[in-house]
C-alpha positions as CSV (number, residue, x, y, z in Angstrom):
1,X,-66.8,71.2,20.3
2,X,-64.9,71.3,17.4
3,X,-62.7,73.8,17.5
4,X,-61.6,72.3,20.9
5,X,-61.1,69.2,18.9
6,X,-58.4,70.8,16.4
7,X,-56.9,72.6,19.6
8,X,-56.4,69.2,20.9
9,X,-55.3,68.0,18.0
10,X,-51.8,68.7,17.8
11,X,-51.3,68.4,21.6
12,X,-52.3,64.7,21.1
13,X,-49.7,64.3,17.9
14,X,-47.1,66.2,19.7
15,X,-47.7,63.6,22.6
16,X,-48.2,60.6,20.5
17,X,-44.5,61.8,18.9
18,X,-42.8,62.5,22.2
19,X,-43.9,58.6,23.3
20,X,-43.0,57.2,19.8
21,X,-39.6,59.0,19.7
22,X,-38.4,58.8,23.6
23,X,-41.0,56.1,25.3
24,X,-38.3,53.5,26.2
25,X,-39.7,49.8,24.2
26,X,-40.0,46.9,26.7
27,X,-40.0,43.8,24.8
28,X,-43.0,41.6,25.7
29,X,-45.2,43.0,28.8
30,X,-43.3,44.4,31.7
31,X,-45.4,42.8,34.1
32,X,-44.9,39.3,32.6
33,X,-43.8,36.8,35.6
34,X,-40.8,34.8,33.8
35,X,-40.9,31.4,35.6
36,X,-37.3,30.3,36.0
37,X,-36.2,26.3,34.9
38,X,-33.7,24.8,37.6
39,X,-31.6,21.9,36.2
40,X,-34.3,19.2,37.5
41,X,-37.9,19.0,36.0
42,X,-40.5,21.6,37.0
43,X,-43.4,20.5,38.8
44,X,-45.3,17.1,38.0
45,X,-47.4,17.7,34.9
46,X,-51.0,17.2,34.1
47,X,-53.1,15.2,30.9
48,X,-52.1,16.9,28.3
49,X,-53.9,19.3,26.6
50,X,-56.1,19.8,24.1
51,X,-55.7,22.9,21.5
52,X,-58.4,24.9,20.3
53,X,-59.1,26.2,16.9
54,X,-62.4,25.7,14.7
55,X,-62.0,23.3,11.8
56,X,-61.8,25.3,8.5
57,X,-62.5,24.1,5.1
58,X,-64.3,26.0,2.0
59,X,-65.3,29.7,2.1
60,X,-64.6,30.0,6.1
61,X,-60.3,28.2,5.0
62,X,-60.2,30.9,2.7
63,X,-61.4,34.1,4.5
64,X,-59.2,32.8,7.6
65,X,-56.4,32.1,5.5
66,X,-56.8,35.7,3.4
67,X,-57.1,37.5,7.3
68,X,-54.2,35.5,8.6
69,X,-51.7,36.9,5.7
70,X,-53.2,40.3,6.4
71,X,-51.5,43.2,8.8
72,X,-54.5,42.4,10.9
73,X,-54.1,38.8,10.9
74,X,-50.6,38.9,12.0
75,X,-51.1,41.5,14.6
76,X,-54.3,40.4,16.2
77,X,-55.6,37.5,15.2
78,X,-53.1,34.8,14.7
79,X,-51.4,36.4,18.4
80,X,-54.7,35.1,19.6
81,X,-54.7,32.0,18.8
82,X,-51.0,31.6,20.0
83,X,-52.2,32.8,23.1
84,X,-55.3,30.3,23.3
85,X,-53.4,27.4,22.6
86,X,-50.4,28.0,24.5
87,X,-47.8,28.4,21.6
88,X,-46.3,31.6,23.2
89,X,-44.9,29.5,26.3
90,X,-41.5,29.5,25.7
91,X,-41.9,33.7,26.2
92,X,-42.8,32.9,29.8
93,X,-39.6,30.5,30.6
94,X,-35.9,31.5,31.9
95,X,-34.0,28.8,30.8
96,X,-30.3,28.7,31.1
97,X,-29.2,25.5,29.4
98,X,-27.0,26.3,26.2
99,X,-29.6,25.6,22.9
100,X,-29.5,22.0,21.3
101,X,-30.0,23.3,17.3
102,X,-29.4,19.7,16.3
103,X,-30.6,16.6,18.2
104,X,-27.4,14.5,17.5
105,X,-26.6,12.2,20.2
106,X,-22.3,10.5,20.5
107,X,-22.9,6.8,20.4
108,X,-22.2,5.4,24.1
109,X,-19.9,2.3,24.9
110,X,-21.3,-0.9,24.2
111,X,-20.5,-4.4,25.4
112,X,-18.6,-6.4,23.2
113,X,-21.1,-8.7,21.4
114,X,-18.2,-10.1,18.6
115,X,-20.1,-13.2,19.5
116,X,-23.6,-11.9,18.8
117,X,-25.3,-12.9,15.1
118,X,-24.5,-10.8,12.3
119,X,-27.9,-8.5,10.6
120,X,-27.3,-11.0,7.7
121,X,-28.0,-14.0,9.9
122,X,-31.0,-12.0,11.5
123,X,-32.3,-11.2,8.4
124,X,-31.9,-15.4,7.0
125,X,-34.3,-16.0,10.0
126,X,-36.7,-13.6,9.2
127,X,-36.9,-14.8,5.5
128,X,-36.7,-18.5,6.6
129,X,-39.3,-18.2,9.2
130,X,-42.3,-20.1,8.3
131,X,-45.0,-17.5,6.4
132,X,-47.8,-15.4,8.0
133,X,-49.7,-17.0,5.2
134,X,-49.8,-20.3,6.1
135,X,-52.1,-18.7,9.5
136,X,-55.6,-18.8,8.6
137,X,-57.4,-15.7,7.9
138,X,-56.0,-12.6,6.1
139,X,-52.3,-11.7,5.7
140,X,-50.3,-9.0,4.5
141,X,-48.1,-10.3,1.7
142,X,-44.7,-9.3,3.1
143,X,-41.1,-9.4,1.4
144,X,-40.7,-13.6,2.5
145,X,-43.6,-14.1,0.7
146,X,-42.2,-12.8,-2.5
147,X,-38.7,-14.2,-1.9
148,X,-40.7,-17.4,-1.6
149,X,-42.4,-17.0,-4.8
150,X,-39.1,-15.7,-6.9
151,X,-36.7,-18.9,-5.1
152,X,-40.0,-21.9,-5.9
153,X,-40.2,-20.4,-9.7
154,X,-44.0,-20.0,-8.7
155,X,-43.8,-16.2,-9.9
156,X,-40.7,-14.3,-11.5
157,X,-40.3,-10.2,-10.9
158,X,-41.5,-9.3,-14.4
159,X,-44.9,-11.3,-13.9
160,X,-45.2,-9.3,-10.3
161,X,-44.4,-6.0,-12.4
162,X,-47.5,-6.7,-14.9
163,X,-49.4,-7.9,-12.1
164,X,-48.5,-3.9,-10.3
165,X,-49.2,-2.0,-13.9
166,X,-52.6,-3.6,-14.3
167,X,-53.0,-3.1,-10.2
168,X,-52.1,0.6,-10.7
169,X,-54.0,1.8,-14.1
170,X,-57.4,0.0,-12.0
171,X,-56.4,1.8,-8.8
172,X,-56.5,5.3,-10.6
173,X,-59.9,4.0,-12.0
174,X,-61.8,3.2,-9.3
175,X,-64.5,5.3,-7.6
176,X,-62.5,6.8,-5.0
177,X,-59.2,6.5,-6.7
178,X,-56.9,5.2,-4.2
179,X,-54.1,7.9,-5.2
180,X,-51.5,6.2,-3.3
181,X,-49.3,6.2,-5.9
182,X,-49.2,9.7,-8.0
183,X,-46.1,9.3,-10.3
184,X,-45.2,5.7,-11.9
185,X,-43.9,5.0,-15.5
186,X,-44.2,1.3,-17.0
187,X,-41.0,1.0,-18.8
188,X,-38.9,2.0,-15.5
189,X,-40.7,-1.1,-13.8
190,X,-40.1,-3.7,-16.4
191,X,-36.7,-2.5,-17.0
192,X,-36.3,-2.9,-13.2
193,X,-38.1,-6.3,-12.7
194,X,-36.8,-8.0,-15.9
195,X,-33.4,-7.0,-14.7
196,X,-34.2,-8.7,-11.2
197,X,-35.4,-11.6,-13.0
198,X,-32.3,-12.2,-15.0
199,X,-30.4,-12.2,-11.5
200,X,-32.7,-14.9,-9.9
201,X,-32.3,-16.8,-12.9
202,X,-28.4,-17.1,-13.3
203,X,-28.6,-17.3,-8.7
204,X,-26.8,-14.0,-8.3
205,X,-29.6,-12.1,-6.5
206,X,-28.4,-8.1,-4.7
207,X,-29.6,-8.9,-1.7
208,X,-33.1,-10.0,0.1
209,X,-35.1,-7.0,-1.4
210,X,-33.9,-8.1,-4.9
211,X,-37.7,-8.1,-6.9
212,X,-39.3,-6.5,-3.9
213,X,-41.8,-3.5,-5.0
214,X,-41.2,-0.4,-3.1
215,X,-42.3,3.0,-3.6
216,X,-40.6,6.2,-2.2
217,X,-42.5,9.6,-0.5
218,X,-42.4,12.4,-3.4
219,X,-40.4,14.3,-1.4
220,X,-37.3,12.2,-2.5
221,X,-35.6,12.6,-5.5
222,X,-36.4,9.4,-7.9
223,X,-35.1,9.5,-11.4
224,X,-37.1,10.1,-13.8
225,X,-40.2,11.2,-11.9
226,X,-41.2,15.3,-10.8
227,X,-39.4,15.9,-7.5
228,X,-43.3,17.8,-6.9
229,X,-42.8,17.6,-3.1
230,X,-46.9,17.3,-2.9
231,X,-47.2,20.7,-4.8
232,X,-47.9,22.2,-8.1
233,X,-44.9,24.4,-9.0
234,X,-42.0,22.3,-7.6
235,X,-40.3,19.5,-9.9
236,X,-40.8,21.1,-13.7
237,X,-38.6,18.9,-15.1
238,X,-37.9,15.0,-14.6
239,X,-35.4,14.2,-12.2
240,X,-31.9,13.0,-13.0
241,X,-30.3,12.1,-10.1
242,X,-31.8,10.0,-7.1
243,X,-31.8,10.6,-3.2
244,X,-29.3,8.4,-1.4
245,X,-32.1,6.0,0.0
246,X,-33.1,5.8,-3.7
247,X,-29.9,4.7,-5.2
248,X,-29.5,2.6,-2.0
249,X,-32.9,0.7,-2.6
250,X,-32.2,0.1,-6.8
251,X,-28.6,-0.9,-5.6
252,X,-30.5,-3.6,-3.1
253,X,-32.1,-5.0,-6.4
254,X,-35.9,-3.4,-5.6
255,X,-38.3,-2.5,-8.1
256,X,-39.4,1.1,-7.8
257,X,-43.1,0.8,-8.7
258,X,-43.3,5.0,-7.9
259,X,-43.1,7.8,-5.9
260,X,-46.1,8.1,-3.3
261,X,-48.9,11.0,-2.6
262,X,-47.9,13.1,0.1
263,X,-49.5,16.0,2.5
264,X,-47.9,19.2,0.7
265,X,-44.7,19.8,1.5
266,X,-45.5,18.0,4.8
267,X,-47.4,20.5,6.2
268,X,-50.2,18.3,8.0
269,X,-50.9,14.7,9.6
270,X,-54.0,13.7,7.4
271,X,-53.3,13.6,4.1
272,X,-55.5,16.1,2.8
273,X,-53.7,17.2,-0.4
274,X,-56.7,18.6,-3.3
275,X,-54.5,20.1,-5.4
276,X,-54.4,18.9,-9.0
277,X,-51.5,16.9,-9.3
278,X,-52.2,14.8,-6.3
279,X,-55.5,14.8,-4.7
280,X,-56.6,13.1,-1.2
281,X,-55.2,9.4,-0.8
282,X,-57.6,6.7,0.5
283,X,-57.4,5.3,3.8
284,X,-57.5,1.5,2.7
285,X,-59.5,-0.1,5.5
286,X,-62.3,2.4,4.8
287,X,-61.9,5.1,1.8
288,X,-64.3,7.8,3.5
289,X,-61.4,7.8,6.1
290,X,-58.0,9.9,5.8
291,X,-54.7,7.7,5.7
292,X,-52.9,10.4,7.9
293,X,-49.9,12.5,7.0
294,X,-47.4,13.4,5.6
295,X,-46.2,10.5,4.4
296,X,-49.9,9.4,3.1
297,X,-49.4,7.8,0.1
298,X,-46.8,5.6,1.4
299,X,-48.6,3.9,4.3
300,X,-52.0,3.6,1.4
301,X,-49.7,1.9,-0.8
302,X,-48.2,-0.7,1.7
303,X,-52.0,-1.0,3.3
304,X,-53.2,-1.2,-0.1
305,X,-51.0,-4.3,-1.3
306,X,-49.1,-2.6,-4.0
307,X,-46.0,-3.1,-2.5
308,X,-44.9,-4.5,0.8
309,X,-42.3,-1.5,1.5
310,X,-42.6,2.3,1.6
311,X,-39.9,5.0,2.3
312,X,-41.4,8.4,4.0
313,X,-39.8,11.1,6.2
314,X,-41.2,11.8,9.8
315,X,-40.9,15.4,11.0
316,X,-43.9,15.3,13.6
317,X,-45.1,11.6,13.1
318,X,-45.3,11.4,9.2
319,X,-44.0,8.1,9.0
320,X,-45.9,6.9,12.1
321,X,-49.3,8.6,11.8
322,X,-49.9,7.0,8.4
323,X,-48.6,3.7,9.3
324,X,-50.7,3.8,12.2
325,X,-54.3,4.8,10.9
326,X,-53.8,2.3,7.9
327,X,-52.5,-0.5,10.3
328,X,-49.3,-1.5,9.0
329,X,-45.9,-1.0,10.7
330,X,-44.1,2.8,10.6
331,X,-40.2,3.2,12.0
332,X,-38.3,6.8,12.8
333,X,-34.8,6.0,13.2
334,X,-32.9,7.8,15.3
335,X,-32.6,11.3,13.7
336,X,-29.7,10.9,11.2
337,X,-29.2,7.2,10.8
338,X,-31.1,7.3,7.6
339,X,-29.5,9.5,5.1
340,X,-32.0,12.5,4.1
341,X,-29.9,13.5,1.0
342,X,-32.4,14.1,-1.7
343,X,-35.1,15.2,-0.1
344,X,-36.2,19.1,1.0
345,X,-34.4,19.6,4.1
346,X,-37.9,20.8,5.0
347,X,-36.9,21.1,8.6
348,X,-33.4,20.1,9.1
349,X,-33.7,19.2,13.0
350,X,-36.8,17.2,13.6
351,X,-37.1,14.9,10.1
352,X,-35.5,11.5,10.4
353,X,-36.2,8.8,7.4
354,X,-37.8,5.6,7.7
355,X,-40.1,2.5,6.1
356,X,-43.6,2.0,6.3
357,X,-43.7,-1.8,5.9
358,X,-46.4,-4.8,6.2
359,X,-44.7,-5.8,9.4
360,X,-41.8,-5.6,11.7
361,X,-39.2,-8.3,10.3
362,X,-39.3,-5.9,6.9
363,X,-38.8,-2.7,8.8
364,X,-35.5,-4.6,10.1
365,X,-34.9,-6.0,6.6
366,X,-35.2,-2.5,5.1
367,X,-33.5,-0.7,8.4
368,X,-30.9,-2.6,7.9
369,X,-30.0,-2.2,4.1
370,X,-30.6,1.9,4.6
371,X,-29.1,2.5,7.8
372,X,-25.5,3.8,7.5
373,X,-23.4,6.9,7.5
374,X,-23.6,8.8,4.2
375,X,-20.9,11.7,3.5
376,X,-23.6,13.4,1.1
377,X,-25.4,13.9,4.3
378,X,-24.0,15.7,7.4
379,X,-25.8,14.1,10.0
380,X,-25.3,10.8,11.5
381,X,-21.7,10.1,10.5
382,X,-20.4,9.0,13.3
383,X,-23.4,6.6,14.1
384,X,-22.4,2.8,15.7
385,X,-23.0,0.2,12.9
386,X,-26.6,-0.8,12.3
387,X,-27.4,-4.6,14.5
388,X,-30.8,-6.4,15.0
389,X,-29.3,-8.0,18.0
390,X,-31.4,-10.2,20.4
391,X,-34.4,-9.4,17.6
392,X,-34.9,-13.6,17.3
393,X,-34.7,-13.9,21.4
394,X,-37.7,-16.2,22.3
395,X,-39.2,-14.0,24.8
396,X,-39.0,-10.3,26.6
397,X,-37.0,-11.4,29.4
398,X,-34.6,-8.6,31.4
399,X,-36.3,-5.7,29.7
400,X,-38.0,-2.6,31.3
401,X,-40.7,-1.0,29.4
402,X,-41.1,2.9,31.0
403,X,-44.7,3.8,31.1
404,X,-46.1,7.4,32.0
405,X,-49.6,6.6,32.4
406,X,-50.6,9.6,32.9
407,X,-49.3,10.9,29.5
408,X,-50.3,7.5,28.3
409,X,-54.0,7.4,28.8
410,X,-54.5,10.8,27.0
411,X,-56.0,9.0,24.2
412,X,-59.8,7.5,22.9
413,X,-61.2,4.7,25.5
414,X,-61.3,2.0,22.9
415,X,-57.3,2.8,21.9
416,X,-56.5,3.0,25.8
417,X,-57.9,-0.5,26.5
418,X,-56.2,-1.8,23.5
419,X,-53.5,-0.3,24.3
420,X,-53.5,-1.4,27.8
421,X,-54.1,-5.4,26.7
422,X,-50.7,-5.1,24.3
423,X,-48.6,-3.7,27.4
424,X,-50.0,-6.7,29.5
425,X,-48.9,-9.2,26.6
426,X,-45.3,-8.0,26.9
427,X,-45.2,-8.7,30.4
428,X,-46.4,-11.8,29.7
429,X,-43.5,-12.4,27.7
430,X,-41.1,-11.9,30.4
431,X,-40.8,-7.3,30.2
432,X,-41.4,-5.9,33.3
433,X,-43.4,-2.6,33.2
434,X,-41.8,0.4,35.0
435,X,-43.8,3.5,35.8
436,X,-42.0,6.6,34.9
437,X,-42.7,10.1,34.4
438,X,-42.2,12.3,31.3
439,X,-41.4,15.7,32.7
440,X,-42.2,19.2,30.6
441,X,-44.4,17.7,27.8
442,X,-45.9,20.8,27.2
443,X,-42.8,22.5,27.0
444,X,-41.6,19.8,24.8
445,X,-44.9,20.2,22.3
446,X,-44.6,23.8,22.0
447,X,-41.5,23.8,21.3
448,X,-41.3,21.4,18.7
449,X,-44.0,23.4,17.2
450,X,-41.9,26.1,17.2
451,X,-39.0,24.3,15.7
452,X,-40.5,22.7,12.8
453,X,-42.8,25.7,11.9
454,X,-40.0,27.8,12.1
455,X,-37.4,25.9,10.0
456,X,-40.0,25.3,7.4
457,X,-40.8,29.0,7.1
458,X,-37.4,29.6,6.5
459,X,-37.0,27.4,3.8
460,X,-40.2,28.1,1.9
461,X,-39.6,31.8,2.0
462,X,-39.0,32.1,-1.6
463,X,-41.4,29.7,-2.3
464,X,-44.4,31.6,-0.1
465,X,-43.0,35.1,-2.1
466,X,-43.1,33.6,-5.5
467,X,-45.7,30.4,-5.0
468,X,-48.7,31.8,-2.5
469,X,-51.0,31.1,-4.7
470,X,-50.4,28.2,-5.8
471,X,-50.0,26.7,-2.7
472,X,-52.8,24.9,-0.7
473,X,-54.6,26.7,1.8
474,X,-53.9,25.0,4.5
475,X,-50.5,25.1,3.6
476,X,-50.7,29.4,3.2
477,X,-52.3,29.3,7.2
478,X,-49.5,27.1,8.5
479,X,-46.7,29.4,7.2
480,X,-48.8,32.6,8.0
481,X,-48.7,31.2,11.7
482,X,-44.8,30.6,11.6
483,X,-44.5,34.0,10.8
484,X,-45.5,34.5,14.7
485,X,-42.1,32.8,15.9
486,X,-39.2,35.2,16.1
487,X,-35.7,34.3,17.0
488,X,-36.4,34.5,20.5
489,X,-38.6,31.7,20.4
490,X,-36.6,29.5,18.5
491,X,-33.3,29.7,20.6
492,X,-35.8,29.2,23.6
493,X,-37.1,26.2,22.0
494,X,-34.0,24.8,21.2
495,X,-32.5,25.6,25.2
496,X,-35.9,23.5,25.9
497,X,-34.5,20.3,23.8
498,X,-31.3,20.5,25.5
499,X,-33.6,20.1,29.2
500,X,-35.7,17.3,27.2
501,X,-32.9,15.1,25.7
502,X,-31.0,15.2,29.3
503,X,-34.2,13.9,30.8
504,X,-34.6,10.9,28.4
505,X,-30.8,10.2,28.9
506,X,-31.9,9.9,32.7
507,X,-35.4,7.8,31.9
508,X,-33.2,5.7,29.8
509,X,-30.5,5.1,32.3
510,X,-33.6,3.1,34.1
511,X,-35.8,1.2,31.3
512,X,-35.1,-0.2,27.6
513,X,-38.2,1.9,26.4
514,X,-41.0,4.3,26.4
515,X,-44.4,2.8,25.4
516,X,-47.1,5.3,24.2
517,X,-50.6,4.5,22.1
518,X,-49.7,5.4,18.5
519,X,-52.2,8.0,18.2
520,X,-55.3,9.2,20.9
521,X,-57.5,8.7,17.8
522,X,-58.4,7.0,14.9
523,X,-58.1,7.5,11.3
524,X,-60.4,10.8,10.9
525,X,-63.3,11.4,8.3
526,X,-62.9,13.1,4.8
527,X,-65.3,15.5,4.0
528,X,-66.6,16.6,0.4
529,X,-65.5,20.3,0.9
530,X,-61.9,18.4,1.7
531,X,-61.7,17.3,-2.0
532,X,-62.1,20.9,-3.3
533,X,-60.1,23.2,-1.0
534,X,-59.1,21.1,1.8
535,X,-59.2,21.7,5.6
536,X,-57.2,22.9,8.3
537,X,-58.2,21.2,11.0
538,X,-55.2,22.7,13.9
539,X,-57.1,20.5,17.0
540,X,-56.7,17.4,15.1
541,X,-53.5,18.1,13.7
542,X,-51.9,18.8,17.4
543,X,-53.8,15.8,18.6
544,X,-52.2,13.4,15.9
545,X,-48.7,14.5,17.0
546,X,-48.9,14.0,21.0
547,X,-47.5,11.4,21.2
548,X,-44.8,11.3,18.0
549,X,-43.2,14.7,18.9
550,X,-41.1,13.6,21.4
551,X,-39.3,11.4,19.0
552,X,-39.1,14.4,16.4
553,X,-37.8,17.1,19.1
554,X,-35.1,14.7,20.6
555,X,-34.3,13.0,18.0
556,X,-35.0,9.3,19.1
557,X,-36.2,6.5,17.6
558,X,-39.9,5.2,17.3
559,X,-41.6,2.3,16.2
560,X,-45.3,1.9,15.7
561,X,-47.3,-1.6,15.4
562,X,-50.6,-2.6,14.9
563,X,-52.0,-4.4,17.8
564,X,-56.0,-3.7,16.9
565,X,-59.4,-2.2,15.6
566,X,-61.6,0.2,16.8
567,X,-65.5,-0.8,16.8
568,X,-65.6,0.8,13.3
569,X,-63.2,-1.0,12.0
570,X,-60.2,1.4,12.1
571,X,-56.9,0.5,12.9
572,X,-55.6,0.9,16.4
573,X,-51.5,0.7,17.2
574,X,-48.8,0.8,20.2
575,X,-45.8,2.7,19.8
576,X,-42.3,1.9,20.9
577,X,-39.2,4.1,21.5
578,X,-35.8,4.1,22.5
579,X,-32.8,6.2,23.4
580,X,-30.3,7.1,20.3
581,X,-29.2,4.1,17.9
582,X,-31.1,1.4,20.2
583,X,-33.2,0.7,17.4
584,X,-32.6,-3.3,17.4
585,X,-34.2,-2.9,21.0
586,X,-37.7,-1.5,19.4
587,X,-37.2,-4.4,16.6
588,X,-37.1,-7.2,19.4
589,X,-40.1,-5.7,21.1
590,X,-42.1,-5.0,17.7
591,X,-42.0,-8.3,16.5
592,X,-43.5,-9.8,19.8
593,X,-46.0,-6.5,19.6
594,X,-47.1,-8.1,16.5
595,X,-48.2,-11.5,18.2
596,X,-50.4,-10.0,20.5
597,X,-53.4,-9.5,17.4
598,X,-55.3,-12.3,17.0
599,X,-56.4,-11.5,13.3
600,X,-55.2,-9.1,10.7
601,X,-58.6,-7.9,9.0
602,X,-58.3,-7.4,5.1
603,X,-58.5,-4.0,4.3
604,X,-61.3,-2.7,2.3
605,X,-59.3,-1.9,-0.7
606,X,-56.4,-4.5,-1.0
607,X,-54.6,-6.0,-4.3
608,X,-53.4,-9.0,-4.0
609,X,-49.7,-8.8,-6.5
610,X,-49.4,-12.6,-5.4
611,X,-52.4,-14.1,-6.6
């Protein structure tokens, strides 16, 4: 037997050669079907679907994530789990539309509304309007409740600051810390605050966020505080120079109390951030609870009553997934009408800016002080001016409201009927409801996925070269998977977006809006092993983002609003979006959103800065 073996021998190597040398390489299987896209929509789609991929966190996160950077990993297990969960679609697709690399939209014609009120006489109505306060029950304190206490002499700015310091040293005290707030310095906020101060004493205030706290996502630049990003090893050395929406904000008048806890470098939707720096923020209506991701701290903070404005970034829902599980208000503005200059152009396509604020009249307060072309930043530059038109109109009347039930009832029972009960209340208010259909969602997730994975990889090369590890290890599994996108897949994605954002240009030629549930779920559980290595949790992360990824891909707007709770106490919220710059349109409908809760319940952890 074995000297046939060596006879064999080199006959097999001399074969294996020939093949290897000559065999002609067919990229992908040569029996694949390819499944051509005509101009119109394929097919009518199904519920979406769920993912699958086990929930990972201690000695099982780091094995996987030690396998996945491995040649094994990469050949055969992470191809896998691309294949199980659908992520090598795009391979399957002809499409011919020229790629969309950048979701920028022209502004269309508009009526002439040269008769129509100003944002500055929107804005006096907000801050006139008579106080959610004076309702019984609990309230949010929102920015007309401290322009009412700075304009009576009740409070001034520098006793609010105090009030925040002492609020912020027992915050990192308490048992959970809250860790909302992960950088702060108490000089910066009394220099800010007694500066505000002076103005409202000598009636020369900046503008209606003059005094207001605010704190801004770590992954913006904000002098003189470690541009850390949610890491270890970014942001040695203090700051010198702020992001545009931080010089914007100090030019306003705000205080900057800080810059908030963030998922690292964005990475996830929960908030689940161990590392040393920053550890896992608490969700304030019930600290055993994440406050999603990526913009976690922000939404904790604003929940929390440490300030009644937050500034995050929203790639896949990181602005809206937090907002939503702590139940306050998240908006995405249309992607470039917020200048991104000074933060990491972590994914250059899908990340638009936005506030996370205690209710909709501040999102339009803060929208409108932020919105505007910037020539530091090359998208949105030719965007229409910034309005809050028709945001004060008494009722809903004239508007269509596009609903894709199917898509829409892809969600928990409890958040569907909620849900449901907010859509009825607009109608009540004079919107009619207009069944539509959302064509090539799947298409539209995977793709995303592919974009945002793959633009991230890209940038963090260096960083997963030099940094590996010292990054999380969640972090190290979600780059080792973008690794599995090739070039292919990402101009494929991109044809997809160009197919997506001409089918929302058709939805929208037919209805105002889109309404979706916020999220299919509520905020979900922290775990002990979270707080020492963190999780990966893929099922949960892909579930967060169903409904938010539209948004990101095409480059719309989106609002979310809270409109309930869940039996344990959670919060539950609606989401609105529009087509490109119509963000005045999600405004109007927010602020009616808002009446349809009877009661705002007081969140378990709340500081009241008023008191």
């Amino acid at each position: 037997m074995a000297p046939l073996l060596l006879l064999l021998l080199p006959l097999l190597s001399a074969a294996a050669a020939a093949y290897l040398c000559c065999g002609r390489r067919h990229t992908g299987s040569a029996a694949a079907v390819m499944h051509r896209r005509g101009p119109r929509p394929a097919g009518p789609a199904g519920p979406p679907r769920d993912i699958w991929a086990p929930r990972l966190c201690g000695a099982g996160l780091r094995l996987f994530v030690h396998v996945a950077n491995t040649a094994f990993g990469q050949i055969c297990l992470l191809p896998f789990l691309m294949r199980m969960n659908n992520f090598s679609l795009m391979r399957s697709l002809d499409i011919h539309e020229d790629p969309t690399f950048i979701p920028e939209v022209a502004a269309g014609v508009t009526e002439d509304k040269s008769e129509a009120e100003s944002p500055s006489d929107v804005i006096k109505q907000l801050t006139d309007a008579r106080s959610d306060s004076a309702r019984s029950g609990f309230s949010f304190k929102g920015i007309k409740d401290y322009l009412e206490c700075y304009r009576s002499g009740k409070l001034t700015p520098t006793q609010v600051a105090k009030n925040i310091i002492a609020m912020l040293e027992d915050c990192d005290k308490s048992t959970p810390p809250l860790r909302a707030i992960v950088q702060w310095d108490q000089e910066q906020i009394m220099l800010m605050a007694e500066a505000s101060t002076t103005r409202y004493r000598n009636k020369c205030t900046l503008s209606c966020l003059d005094g207001i706290p605010v704190c801004l996502k770590e992954e913006f630049k904000v002098v003189p505080y470690h541009h850390r990003v949610g890491t270890v090893y970014l942001g040695t050395q203090p700051e010198t120079e702020d992001a545009t929406v931080a010089r914007k904000l100090r030019e306003a008048g705000a205080i900057i109390i800080g810059v908030s806890n963030m998922h690292e470098l964005g990475t996830g939707t929960t908030g689940c951030n161990p590392n040393r720096y920053h550890k896992i923020p608490r969700n304030p209506y019930n600290p055993n609870h994440f406050t999603g991701g990526s913009s976690s701290g922000s939404a904790a903070a604003v929940a929390a009553g440490l300030c009644p404005v937050a500034i995050g970034t929203d790639g896949g829902g990181s602005v809206r997934i937090p907002a939503s599980f702590c139940g306050v208000v998240g908006l995405k503005g249309t992607f470039g009408r917020i200048s991104g200059h000074g933060s990491l152009p972590l994914s250059y396509s899908t990340v638009s800016v936005g506030p996370i604020c205690t209710s909709v009249a501040d999102a339009a307060i803060v929208y409108s002080i932020l919105a505007e072309p910037d020539l530091l930043y090359p998208y949105g530059l030719k965007q229409p001016k910034a309005t809050l038109s028709d945001m004060c109109a008494p009722d809903l009347k004239g508007l269509k409201l596009g609903v894709d039930w199917t898509f829409f009832k892809a969600c928990d029972a409890e958040i569907l009927s909620a849900c449901e009960k907010a859509v009825k209340h607009l109608q009540s208010l004079g919107a009619s409801v207009v069944e539509v259909s959302l064509p090539e969602m799947e298409e539209a997730r995977v793709a995303h996925v592919i974009c945002i994975l793959s633009e991230m990889r890209d940038f963090l090369q260096p960083d997963f070269n030099r940094h590996f590890h010292e990054m999380n290890l969640e972090t190290r599994a979600s780059l080792a998977l973008a690794c599995q996108f090739t070039a292919l897949d990402y101009i494929k994605a991109n044809r997809q977006r160009t197919r997506s954002m001409r089918f929302l240009q058709e939805i929208f030629s037919t209805v105002n809006c889109i309404l979706t549930p916020g999220v299919p779920c509520t905020a979900p559980r922290i775990y002990e092993s979270d707080l020492l290595t963190g999780s990966s949790d893929m099922t949960c992360t892909v579930r967060c983002m169903r409904f938010m990824q539209l948004g990101n891909f095409t480059g719309i707007p989106g609002l979310v609003v809270p409109i309930g709770y869940s039996t344990a106490g959670l919060p539950i919220s609606l989401q609105v979006m529009a087509k490109w710059w119509d963000e005045a349109v999600l405004l109007r409908i927010g602020l009616k959103l808002e009446q349809f809760r009877d009661q705002t319940k007081k969140p378990s952890i709340y500081y009241d800065i008023l008191a």
